[in-house]
N, CA, C and O of each residue as an XYZ file, in Angstrom:
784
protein
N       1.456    -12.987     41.431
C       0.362    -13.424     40.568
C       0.527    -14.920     40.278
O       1.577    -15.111     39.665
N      -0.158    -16.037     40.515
C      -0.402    -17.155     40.942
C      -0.191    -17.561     39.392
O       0.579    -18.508     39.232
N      -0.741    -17.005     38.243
C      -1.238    -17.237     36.730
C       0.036    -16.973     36.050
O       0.391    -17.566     35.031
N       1.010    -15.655     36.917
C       2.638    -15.646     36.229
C       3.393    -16.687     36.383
O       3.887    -17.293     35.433
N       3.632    -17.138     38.158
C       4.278    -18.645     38.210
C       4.092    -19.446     37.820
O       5.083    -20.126     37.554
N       2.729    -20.025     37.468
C       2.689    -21.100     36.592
C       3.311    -21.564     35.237
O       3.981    -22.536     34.887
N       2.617    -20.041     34.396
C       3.510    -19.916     33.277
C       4.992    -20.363     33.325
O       5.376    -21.383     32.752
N       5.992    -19.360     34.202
C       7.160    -19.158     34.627
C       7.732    -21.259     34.498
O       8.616    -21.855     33.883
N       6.716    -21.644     35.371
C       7.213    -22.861     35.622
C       6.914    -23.771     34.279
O       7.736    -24.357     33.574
N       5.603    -23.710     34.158
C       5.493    -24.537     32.421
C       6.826    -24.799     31.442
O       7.601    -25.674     31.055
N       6.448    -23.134     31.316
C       7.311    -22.462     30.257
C       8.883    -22.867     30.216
O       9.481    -22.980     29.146
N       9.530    -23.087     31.548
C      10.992    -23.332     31.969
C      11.277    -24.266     32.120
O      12.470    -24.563     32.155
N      10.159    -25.283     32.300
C      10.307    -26.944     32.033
C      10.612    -26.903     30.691
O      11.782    -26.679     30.382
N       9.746    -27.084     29.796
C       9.701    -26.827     28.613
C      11.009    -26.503     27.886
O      11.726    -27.251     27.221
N      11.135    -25.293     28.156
C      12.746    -24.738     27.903
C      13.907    -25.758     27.723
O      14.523    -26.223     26.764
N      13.934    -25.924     29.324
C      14.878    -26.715     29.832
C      15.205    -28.212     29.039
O      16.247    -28.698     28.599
N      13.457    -28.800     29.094
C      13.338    -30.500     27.927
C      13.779    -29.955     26.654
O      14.681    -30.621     26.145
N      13.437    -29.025     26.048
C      13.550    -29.250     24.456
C      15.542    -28.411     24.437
O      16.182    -28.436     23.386
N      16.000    -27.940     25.423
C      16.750    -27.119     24.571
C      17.838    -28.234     25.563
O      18.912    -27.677     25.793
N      17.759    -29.370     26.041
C      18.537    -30.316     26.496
C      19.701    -30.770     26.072
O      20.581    -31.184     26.826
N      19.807    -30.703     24.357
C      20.832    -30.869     23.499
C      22.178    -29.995     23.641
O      23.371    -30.276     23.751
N      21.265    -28.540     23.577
C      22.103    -27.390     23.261
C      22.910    -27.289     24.492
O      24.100    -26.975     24.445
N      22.062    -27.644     25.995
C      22.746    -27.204     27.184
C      24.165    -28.240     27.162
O      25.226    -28.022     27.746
N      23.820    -29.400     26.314
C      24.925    -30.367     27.082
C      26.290    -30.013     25.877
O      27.476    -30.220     26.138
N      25.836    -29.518     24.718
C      26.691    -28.661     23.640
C      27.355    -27.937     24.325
O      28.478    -28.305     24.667
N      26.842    -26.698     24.718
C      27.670    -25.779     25.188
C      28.258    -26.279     26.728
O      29.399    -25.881     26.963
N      27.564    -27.160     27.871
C      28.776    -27.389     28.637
C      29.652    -28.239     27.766
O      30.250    -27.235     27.377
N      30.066    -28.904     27.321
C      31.214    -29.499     26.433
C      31.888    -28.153     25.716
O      33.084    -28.328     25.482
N      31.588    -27.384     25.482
C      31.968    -26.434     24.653
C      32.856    -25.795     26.225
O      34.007    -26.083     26.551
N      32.118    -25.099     26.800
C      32.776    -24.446     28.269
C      33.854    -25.524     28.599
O      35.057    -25.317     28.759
N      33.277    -26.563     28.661
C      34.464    -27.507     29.493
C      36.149    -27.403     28.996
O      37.232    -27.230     29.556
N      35.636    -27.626     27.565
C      37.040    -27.830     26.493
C      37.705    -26.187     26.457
O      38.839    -25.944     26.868
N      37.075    -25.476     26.073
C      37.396    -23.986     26.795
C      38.125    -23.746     28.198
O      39.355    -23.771     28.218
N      37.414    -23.520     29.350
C      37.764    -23.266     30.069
C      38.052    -23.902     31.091
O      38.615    -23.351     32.037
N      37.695    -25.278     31.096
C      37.680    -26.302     32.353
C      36.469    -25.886     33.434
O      35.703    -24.925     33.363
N      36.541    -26.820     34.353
C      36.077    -26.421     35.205
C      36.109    -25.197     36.294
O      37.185    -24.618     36.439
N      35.079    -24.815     36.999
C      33.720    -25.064     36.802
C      33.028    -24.664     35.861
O      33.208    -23.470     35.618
N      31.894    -25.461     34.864
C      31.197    -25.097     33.497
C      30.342    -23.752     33.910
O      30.344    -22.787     33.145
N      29.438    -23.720     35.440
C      28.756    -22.595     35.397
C      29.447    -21.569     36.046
O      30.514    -21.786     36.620
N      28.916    -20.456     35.999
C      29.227    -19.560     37.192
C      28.160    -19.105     37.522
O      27.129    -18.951     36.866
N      28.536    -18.748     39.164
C      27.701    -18.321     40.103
C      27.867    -17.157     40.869
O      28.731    -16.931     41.717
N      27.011    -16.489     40.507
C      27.269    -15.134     41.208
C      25.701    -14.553     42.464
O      24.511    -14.485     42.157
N      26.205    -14.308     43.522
C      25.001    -13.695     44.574
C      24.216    -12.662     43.600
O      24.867    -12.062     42.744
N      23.112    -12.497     43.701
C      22.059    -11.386     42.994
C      20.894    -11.337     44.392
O      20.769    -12.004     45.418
N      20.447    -10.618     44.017
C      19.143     -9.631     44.813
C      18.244     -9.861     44.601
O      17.810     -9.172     43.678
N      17.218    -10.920     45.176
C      15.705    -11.285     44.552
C      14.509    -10.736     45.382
O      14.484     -9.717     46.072
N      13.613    -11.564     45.178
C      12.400    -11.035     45.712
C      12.671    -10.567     47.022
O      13.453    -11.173     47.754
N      11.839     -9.101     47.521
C      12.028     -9.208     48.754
C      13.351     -9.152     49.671
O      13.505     -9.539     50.830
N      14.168     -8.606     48.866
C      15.704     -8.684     49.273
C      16.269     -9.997     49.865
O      17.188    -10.083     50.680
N      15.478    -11.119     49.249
C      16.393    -12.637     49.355
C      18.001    -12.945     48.623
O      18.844    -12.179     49.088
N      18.099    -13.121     48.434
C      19.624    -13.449     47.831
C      19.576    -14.808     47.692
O      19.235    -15.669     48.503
N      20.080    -14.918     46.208
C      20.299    -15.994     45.181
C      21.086    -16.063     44.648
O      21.436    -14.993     44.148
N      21.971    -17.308     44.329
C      22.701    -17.863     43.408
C      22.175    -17.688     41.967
O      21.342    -18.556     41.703
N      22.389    -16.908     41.054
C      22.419    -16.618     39.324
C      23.120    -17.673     39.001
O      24.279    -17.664     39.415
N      22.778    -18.594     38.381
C      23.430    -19.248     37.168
C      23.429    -18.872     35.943
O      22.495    -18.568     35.200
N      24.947    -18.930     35.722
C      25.231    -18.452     33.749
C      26.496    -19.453     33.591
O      27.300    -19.851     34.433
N      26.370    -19.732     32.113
C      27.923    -20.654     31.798
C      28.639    -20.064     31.629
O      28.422    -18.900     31.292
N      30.265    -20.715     31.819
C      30.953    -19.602     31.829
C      31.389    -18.840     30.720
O      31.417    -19.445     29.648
N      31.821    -17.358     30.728
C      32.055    -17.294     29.486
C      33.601    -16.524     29.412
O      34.138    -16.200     28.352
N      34.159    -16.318     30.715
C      35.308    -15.712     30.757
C      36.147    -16.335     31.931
O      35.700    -16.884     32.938
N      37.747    -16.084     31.509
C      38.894    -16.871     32.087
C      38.490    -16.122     34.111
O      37.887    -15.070     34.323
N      38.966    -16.923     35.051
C      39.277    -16.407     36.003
C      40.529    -15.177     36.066
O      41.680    -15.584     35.908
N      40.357    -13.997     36.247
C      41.584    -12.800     36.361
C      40.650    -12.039     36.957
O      39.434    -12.062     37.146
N      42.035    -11.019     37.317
C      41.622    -10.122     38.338
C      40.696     -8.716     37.139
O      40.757     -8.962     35.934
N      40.348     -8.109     37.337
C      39.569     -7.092     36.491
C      38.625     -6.210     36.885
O      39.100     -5.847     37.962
N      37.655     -5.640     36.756
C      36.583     -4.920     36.659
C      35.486     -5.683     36.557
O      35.097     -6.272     35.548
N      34.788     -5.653     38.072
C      33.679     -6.231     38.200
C      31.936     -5.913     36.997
O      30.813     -6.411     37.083
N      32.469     -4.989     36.114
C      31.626     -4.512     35.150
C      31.904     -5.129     33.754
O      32.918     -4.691     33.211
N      31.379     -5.821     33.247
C      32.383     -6.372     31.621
C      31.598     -5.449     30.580
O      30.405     -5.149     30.537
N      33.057     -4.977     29.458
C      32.893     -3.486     28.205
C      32.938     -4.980     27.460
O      33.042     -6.066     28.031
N      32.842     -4.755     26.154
C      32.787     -5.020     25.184
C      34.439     -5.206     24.884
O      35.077     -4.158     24.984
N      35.204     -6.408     24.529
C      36.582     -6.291     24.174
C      37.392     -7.106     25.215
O      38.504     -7.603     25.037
N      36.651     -7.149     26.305
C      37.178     -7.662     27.606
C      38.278     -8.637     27.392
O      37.869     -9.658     26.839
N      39.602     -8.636     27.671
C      40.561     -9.799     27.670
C      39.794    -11.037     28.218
O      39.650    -12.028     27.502
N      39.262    -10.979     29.583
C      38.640    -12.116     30.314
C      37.712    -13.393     29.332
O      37.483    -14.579     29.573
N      37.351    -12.518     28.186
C      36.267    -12.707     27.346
C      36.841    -13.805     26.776
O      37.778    -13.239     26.212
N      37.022    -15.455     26.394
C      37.006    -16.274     25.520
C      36.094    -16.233     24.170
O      34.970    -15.740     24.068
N      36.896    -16.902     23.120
C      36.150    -16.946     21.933
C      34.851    -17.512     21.826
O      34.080    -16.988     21.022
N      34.379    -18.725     22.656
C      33.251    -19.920     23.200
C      32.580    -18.568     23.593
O      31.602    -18.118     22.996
N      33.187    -17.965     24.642
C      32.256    -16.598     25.207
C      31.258    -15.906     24.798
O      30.071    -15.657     25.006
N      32.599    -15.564     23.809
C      31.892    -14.252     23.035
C      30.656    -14.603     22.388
O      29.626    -13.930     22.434
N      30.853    -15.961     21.636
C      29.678    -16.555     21.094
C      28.717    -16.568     22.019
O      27.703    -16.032     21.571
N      28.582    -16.980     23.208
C      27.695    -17.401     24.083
C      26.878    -16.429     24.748
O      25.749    -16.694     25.159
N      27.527    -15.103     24.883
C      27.229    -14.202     25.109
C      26.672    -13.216     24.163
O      25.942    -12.356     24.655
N      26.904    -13.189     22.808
C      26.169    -12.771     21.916
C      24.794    -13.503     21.442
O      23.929    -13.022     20.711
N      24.811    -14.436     21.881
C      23.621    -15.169     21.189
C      22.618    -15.452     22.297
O      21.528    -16.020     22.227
N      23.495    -14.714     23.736
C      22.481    -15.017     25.428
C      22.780    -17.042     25.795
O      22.248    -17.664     26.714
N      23.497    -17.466     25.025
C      23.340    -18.875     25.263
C      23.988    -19.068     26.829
O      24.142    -20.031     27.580
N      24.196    -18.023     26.877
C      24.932    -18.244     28.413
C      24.021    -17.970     29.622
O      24.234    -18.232     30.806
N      22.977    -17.396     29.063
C      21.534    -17.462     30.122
C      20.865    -18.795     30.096
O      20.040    -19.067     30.968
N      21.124    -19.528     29.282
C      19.958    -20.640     29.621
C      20.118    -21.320     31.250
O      19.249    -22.157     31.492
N      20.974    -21.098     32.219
C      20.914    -21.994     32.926
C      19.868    -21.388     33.919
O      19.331    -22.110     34.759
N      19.564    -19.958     33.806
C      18.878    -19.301     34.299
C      17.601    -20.280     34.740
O      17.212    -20.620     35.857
N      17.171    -20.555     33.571
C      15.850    -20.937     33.448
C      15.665    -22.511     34.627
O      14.605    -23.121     34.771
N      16.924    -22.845     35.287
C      16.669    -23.097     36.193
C      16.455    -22.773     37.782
O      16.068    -23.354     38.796
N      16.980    -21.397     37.352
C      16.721    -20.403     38.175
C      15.137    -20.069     38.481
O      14.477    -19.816     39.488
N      14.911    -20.188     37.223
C      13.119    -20.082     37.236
C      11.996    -20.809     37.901
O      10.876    -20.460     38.276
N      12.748    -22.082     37.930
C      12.000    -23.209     37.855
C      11.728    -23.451     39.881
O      10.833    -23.891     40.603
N      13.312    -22.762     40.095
C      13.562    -22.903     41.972
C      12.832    -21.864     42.145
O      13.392    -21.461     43.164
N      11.801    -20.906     41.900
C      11.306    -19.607     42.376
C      12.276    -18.464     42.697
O      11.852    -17.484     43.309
N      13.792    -18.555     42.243
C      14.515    -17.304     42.543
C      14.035    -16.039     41.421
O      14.130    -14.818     41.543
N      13.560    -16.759     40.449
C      13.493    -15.044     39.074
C      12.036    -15.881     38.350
O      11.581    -17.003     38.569
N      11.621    -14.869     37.498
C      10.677    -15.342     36.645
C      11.195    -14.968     35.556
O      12.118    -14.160     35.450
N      10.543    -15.622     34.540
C      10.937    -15.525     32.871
C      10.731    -13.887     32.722
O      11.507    -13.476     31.859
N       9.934    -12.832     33.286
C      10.065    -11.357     32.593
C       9.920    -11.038     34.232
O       9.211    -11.691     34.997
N      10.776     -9.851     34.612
C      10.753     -9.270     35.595
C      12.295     -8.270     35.633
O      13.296     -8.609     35.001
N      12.228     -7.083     36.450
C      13.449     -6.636     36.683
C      14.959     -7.352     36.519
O      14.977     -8.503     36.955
N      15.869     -7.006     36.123
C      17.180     -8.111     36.013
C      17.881     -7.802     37.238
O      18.302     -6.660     37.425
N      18.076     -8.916     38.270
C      18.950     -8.878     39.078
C      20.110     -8.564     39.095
O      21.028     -8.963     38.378
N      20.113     -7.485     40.311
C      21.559     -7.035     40.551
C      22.291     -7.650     41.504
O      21.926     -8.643     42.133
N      23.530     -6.959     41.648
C      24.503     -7.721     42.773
C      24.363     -6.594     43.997
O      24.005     -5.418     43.943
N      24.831     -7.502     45.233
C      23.964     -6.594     46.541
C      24.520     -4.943     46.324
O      23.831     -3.927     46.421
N      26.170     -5.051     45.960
C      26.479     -3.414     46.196
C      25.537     -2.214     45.613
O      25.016     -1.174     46.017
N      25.640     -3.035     44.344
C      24.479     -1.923     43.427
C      23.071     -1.664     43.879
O      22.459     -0.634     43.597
N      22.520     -2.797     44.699
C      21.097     -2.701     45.518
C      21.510     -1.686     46.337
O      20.904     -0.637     46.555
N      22.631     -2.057     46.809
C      22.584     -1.058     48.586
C      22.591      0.704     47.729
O      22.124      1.777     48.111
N      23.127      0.429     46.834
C      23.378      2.377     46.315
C      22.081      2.773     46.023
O      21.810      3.965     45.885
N      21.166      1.802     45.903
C      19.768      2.412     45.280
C      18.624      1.531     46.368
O      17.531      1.160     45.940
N      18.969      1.333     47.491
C      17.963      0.849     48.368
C      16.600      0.898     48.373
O      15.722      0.039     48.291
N      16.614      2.810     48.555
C      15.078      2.703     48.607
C      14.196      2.676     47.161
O      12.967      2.618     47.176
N      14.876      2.719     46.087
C      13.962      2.539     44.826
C      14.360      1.239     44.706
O      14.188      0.862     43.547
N      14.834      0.367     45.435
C      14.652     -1.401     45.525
C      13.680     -2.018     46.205
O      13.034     -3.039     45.973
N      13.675     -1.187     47.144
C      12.437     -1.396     47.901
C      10.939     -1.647     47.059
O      10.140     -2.456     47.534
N      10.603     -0.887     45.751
C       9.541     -0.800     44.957
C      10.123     -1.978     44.083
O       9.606     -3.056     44.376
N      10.834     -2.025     43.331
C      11.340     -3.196     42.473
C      11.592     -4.816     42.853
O      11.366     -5.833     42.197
N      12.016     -4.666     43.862
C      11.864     -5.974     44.362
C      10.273     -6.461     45.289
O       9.875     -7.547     45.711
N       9.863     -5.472     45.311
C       8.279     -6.267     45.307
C       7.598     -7.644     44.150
O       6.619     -8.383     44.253
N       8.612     -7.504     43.155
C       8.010     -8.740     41.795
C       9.608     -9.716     41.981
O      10.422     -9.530     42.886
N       9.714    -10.571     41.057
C      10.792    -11.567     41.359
C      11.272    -10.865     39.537
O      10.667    -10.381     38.581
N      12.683    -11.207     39.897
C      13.811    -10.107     39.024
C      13.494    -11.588     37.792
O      13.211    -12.740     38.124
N      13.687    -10.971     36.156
C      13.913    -12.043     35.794
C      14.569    -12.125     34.747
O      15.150    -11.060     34.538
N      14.803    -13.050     33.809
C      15.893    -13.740     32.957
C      15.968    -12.507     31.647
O      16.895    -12.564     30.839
N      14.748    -11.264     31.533
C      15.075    -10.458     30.685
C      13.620     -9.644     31.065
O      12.708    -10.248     31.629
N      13.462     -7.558     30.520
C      12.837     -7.082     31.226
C      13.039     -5.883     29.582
O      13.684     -6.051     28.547
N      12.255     -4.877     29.997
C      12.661     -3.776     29.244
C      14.243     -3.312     29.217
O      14.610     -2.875     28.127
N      14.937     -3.337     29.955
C      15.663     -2.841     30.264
C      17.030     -3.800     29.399
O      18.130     -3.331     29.108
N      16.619     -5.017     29.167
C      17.241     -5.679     28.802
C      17.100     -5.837     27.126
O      17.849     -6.625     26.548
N      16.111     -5.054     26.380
C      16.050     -4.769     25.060
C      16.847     -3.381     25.262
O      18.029     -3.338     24.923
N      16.170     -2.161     25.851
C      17.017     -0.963     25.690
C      18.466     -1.059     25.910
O      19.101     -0.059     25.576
N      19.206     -2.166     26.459
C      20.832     -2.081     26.727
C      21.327     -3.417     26.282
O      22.297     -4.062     26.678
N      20.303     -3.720     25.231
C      21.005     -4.686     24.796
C      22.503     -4.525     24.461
O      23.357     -5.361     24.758
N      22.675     -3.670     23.982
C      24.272     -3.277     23.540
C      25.380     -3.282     25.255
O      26.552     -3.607     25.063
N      25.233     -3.156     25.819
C      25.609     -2.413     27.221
C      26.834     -2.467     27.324
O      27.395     -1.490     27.818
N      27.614     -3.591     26.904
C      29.153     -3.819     26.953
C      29.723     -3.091     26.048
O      30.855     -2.635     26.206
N      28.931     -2.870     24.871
C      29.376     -2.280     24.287
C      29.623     -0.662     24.403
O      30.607     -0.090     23.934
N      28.431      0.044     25.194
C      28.612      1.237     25.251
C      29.024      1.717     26.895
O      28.998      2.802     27.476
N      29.410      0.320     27.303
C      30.752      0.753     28.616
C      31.790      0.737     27.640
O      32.291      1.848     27.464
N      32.212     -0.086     27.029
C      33.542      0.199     26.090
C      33.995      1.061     25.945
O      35.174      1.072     26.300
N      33.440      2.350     25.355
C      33.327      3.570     25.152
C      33.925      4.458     26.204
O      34.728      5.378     26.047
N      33.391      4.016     27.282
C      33.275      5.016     28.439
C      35.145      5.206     29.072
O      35.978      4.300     29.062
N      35.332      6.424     29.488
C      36.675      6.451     30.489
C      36.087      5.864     31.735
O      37.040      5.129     31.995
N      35.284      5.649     32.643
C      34.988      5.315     33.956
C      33.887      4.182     33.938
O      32.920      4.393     34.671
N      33.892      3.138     33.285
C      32.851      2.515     33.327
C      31.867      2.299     33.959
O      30.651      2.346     33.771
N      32.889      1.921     35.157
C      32.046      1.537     36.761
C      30.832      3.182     37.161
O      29.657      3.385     37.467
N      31.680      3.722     36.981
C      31.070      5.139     37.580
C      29.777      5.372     36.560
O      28.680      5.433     37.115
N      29.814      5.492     35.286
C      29.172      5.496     34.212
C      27.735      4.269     34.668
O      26.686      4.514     35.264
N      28.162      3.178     34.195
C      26.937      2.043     35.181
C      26.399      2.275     36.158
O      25.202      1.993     36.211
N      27.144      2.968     37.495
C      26.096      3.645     38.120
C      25.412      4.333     38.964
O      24.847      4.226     40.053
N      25.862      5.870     37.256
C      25.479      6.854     37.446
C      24.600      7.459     36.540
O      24.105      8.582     36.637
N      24.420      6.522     35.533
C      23.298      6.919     34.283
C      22.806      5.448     34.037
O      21.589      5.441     33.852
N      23.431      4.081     33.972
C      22.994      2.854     32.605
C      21.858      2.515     34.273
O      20.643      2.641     34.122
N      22.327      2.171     35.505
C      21.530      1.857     36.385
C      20.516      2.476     36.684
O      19.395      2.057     36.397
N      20.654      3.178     37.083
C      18.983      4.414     37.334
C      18.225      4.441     35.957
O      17.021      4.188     35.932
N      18.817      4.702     34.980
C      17.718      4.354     33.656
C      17.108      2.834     33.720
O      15.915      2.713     33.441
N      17.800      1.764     34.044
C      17.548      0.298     34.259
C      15.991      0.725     35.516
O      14.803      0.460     35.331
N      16.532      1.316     36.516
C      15.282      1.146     37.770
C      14.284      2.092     37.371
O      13.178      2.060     37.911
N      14.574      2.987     36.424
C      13.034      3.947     35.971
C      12.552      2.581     34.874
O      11.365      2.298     35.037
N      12.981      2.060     34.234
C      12.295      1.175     33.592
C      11.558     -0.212     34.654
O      10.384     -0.578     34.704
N      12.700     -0.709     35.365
C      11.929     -1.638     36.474
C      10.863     -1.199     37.090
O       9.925     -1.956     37.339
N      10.863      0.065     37.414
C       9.795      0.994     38.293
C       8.414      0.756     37.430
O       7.397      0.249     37.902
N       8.571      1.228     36.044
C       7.857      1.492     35.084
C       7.064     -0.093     34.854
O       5.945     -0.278     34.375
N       7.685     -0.755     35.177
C       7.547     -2.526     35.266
C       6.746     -2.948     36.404
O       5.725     -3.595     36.168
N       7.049     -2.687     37.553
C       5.998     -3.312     38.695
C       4.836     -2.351     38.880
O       3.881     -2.701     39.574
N       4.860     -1.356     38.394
C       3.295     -0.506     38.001
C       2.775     -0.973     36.973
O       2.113      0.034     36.722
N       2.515     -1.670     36.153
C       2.059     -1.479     34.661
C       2.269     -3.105     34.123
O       1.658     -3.322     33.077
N       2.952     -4.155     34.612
C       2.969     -5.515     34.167
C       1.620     -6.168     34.417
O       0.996     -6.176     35.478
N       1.218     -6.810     33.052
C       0.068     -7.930     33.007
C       0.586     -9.032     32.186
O       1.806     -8.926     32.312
N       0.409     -9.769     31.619
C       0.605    -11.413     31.641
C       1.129    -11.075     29.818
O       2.148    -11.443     29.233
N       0.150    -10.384     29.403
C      -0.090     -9.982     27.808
C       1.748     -8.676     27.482
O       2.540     -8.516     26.553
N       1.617     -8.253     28.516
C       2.928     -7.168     28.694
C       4.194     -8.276     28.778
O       5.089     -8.247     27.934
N       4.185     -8.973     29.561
C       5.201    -10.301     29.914
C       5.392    -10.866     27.812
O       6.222    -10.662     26.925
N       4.280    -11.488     27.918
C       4.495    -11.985     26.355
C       4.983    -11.340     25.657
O       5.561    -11.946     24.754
N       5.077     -9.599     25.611
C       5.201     -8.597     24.089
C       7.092     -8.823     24.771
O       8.051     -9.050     24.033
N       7.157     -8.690     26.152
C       8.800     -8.453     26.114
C       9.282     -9.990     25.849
O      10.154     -9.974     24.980
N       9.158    -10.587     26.057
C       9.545    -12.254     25.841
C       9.870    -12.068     24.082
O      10.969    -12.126     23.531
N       8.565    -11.838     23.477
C       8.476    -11.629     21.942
C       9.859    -10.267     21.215
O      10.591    -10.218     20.226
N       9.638     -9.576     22.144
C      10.686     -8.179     21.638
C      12.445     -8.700     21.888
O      13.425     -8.335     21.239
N      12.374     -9.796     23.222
C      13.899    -10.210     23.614
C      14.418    -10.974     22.689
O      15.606    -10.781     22.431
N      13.607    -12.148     21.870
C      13.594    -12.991     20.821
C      14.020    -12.265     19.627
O      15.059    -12.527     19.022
N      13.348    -11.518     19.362
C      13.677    -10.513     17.841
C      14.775    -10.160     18.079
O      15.605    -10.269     17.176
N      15.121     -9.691     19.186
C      16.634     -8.556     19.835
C      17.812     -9.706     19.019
O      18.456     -9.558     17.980
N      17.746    -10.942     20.060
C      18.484    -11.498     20.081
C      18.909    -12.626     18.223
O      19.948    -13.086     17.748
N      17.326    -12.612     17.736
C      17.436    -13.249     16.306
C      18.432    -12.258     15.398
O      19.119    -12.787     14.524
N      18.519    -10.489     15.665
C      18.818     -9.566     14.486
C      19.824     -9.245     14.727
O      20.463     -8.735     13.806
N      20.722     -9.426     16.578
C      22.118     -9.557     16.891
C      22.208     -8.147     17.333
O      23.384     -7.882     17.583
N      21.289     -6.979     17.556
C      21.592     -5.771     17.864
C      20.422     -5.311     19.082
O      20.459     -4.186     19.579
């Protein structure tokens, strides 16, 4: 939809100019933390089964671990935790936005293994471009937290938190209009203002 990218792009300029301060805050913040490199980059699954570089700052030490992060995580720095509770660690996304890899509301990109386990209901989901937050991303807002919980995390993610994620993505490329985009943009904001 010609009328979503635009937005997408406006909107992420925008972003990007006014919240200019904060980005160069928190890389100074990452830097003095963790050193280099300030972002991280991880492969994700975009439109059309393209593959993209995700940008996020960093928010945890290099170690060996569980490719899934619970809530508690050693890896987790204090800068982190902040950054990650408050999403400040998504803003770099929004340059993600700006290159055509994701749009501001769309499915949240996964990493290829988790595509390949659910191929053919990717096949329907990746028809739209994955983006910086979705339904799926109000309903699990908690998510680290309720892997925490779990004895098998990995297995748990996905064998129930993922397939609930793609009935909602599903539920997303049937049923998204421009006005639907705005209410989740508006619902991710509240999520993230009340901390739960």
């Amino acid at each position: 939809m010609l009328l979503k990218r635009w937005i997408d792009i406006a909107l992420s300029a925008l972003v990007l100019v006014l919240s200019s301060p904060i980005l160069l805050t928190v890389a100074l913040a990452v830097w003095l933390d963790l050193g280099r490199p300030i972002l991280f980059r991880q492969h994700r699954v975009g439109l059309r089964f393209r593959r993209f570089h995700i940008l996020k700052f960093r928010t945890m030490r290099v170690a060996s671990g569980s490719p899934v992060t619970v809530a508690g995580d050693y890896r987790i720095t204090r800068v982190g935790k902040f950054l990650r509770l408050t999403k400040l660690d998504e803003l770099p996304q929004f340059w993600n936005v700006l290159r055509g890899d994701m749009s501001l509301v769309g499915p949240r990109p996964e990493v290829p293994d988790y595509v390949e386990l659910f191929r053919e209901r990717y096949h329907t989901v990746l028809t739209v471009r994955p983006g910086i937050t979705d339904l799926a991303s109000i309903h699990f807002r908690n998510e680290e937290v309720i892997l925490s919980r779990s004895v098998e995390p990995l297995r748990d993610y996905a064998e129930r938190i993922l397939p609930a994620k793609l009935d909602l993505a599903e539920e997303y490329v049937r049923t998204h209009t421009v006005l639907g985009d705005i209410s989740i943009l508006f619902r991710t904001a509240t999520s993230i203002v009340r901390g739960h």
